[in-house]
C-alpha positions in Angstrom: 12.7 30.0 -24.8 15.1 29.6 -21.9 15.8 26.0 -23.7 17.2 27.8 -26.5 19.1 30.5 -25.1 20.6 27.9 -22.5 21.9 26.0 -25.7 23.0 29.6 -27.2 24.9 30.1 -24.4 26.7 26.4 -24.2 27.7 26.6 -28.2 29.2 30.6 -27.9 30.9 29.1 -24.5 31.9 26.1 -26.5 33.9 28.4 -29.6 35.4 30.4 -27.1 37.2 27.7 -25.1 38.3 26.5 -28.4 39.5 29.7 -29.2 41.3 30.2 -26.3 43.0 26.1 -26.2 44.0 27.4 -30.0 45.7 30.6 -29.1 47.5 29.0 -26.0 48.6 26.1 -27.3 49.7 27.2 -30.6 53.8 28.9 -30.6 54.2 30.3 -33.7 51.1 32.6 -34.2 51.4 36.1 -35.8 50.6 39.0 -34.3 47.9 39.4 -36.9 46.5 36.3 -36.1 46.4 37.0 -32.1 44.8 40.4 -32.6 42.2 38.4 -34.9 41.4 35.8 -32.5 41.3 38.3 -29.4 38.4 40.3 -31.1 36.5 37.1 -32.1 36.8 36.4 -28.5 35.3 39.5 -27.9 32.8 39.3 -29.9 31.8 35.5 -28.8 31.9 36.8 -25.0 29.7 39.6 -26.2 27.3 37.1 -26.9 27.1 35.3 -24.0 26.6 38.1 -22.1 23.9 39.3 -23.7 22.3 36.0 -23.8 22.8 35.4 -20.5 21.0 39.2 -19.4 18.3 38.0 -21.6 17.7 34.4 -19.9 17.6 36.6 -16.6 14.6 39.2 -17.9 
């Protein structure tokens, strides 16, 4: 199990270092768009927390 919640945790980390290299690379984003990326961030970091609590128990 520890298999799959390692991998888990390496593809979430994965989408939210793309995310980030998007948002702070890109110039000309809307303010729209930067809210909408911030709360998938969120949400992805949600996951990997909660993955990573669960790997621990």
């Amino acid at each position: 199990m520890h298999v799959k919640i390692d991998k888990a945790i390496e593809y979430y980390t994965f989408k939210s270092n793309e995310l980030l290299t998007f948002v702070n690379s890109n110039q000309n984003l809307t303010i729209d768009k930067i809210i909408e990326c911030g709360e998938e961030l969120a949400i992805l970091e949600n996951k990997i927390t909660a993955l990573e609590v669960a790997k621990e128990n």
